[in-house]
N, C-alpha and C positions, 0 to 999 in steps of 0.2 A: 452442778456439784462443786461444791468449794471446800477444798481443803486445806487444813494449817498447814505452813510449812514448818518442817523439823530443821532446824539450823544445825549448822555443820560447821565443827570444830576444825582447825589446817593450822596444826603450829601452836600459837596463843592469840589466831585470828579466826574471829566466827563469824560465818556466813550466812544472810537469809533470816534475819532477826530484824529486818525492816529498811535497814540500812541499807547501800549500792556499795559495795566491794569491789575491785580494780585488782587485778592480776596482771601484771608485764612482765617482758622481756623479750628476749630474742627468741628467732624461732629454733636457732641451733645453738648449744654452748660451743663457741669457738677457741676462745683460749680465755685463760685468768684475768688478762685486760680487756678483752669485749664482755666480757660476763662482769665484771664488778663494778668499771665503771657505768653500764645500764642498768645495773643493780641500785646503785649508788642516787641513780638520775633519778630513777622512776621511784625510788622512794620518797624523794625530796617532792614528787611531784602528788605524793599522795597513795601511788599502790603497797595494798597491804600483803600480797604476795606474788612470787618471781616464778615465773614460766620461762621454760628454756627445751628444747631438747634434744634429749644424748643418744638414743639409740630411736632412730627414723627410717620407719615406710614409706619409700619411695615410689612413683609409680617407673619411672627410669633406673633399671640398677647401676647407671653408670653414675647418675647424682648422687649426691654428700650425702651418707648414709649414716652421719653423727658421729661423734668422737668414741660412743663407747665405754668402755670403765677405765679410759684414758681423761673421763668429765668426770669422775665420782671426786678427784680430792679437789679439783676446783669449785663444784661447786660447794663443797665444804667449805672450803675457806670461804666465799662469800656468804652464803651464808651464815656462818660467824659476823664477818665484816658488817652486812647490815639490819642480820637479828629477823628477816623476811623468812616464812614460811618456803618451801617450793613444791612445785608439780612438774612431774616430768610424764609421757608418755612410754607407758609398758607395754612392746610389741608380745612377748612370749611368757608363759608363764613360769619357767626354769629361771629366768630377771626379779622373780618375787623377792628372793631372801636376799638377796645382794641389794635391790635397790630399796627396799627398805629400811634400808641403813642412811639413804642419800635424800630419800624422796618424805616431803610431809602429805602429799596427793599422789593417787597414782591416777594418770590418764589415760583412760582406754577411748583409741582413736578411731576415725570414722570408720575402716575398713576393718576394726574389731569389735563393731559394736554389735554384731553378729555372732562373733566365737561365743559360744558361751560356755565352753570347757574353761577357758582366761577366765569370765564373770564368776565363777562360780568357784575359781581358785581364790580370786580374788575378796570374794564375801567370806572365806574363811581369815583374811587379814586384820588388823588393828588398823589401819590407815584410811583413811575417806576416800573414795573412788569418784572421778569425772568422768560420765559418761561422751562424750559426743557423738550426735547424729549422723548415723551412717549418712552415706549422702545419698541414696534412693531409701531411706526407710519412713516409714507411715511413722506420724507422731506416736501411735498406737506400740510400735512398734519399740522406738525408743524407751518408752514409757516401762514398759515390759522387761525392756534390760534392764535396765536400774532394778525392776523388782526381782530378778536374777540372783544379784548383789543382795539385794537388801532380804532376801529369803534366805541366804545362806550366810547369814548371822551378821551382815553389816549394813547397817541400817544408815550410816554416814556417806548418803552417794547425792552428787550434785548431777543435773544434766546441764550439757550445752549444746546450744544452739551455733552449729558454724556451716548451714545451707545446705541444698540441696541441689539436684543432679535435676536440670530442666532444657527444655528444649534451648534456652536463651544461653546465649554466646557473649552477650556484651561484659559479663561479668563471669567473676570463675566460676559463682555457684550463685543459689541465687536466696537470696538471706529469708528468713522465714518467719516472720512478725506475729502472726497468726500462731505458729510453733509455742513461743512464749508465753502469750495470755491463755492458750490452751493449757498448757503444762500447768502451768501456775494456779488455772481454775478446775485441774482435773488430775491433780497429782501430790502428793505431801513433800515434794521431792524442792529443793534447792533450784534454782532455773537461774544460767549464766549463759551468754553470747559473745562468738567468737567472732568479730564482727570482720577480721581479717582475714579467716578463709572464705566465710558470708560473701565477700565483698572481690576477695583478690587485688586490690588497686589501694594504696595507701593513700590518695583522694577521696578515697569513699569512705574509709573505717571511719572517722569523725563524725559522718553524719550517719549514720547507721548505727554506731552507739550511743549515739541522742535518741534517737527512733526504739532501740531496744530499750535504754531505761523509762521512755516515755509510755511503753507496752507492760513495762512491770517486770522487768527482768531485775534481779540481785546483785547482777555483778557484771565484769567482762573478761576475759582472756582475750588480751592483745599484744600485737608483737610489737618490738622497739629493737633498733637497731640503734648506733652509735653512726655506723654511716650503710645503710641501706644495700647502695649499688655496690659495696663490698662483701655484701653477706654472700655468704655459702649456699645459703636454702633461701627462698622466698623473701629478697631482697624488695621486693616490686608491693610487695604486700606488709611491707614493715612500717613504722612512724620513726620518723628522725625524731630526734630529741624534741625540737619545735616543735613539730606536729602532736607529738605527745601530750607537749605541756597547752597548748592552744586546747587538745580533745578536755582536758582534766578540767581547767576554765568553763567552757560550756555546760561539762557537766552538771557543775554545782551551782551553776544558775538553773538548770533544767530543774535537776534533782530539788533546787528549793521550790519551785513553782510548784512543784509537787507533794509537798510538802514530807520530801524527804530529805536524807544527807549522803553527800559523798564520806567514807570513814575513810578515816585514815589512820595511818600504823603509830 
């Protein structure tokens, strides 16, 4: 079964019209100088939209639990600054009206891609929803959220890909290849890869989203830090500047062998 995919609007950036789209940023908004100048980078490097986030599920309550609606004017201002779409993650559904003001995606995280009282608030929005795969959920499973979303009048929902919960230890999760070309060949849906929670190890995101665009994936959400072993959240799992620019490189030799394009903003 093959289905078209319906491309999805984030801003005046659209998604899954045949193109590879690149989502960055850090995983937390930390303040006005770590947010703009990664803003700043990763645009120069080619992403069409800035990932960051402000209010975070933690599985420790004593880690950085995001700034807050102490991140709503920063990331405004940047925003502005580099004309980038953003996506933030929405843990509660009473965060609707407020961050809808802040956010051009709303992302519904691994450990909500189960609520489906959020999904179902959420389809009554204007704004395009990312799914991500729970981390024990059946592609089936996945697949079914989005149609959550997209049954209760919003039909602009992307899914990502960022692993799953497996007996193997060497990695934090374990990336799911298979996930993609399934999605892609059995869904109308948008299909992106998060290849930094997939993966846990900023070693690995490079060659893992080679592998996802090489599997037929749209896009990626990846994290970038400005300096990593300083981040707040998931330092270990971020790309330095470098590592950024070296992934974007690759890609667009990959993506041309394929006879596609990296877009860019």
């Amino acid at each position: 079964m093959n289905h078209r995919t319906k491309p999805v609007k984030i801003g005046s950036t659209v998604i899954g019209q045949g193109g590879f789209s690149v989502l960055a940023g850090p995983c937390s908004v930390e303040s006005l100088e770590q947010f703009s100048k990664t803003a700043q980078f990763v645009k120069k490097q080619g992403a069409v939209g800035l990932r960051g986030g402000i209010f975070k599920l933690r599985t420790n309550p004593n880690s950085f639990q995001g700034l807050g609606r102490e991140a709503y004017d920063i990331v405004k201002e940047v925003k502005a600054q580099v004309g980038l779409p953003f996506v933030s993650e929405i843990t509660d559904p009473r965060q609707i009206s407020d961050l809808e003001n802040v956010v051009d995606m709303f992302q519904v995280g691994s450990r909500n891609m189960h609520n489906y009282a959020l999904l179902k608030e959420l389809g009554q929005t204007k704004r395009p929803v990312m799914i991500k795969r729970g981390f024990s959920a059946l592609i089936k499973e996945w697949i079914l959220a989005a149609e959550y979303v997209a049954q209760a009048g919003n039909e602009n929902v992307i899914l990502c890909e960022r692993g799953v919960r497996t007996f193997e230890t060497a990695t934090r999760n374990t990336f799911d290849i298979n996930a993609i070309a399934y999605a892609k060949q059995h869904s109308p849906f948008v299909v992106i890869a998060d290849p930094s929670h997939g993966t846990g190890d900023a070693k690995l995101v490079g060659p893992v989203a080679l592998a996802a665009a090489a599997a037929g994936a749209d896009g990626l959400l990846v994290e970038v830090h400005p300096q990593p072993k300083e981040a707040l959240s998931d330092g270990y799992q971020s790309l330095d500047f470098a590592q950024f620019e070296e992934m974007m490189h690759k890609l667009e030799k990959v993506l041309h062998a394929l006879g596609r394009k990296l877009e860019h903003a």
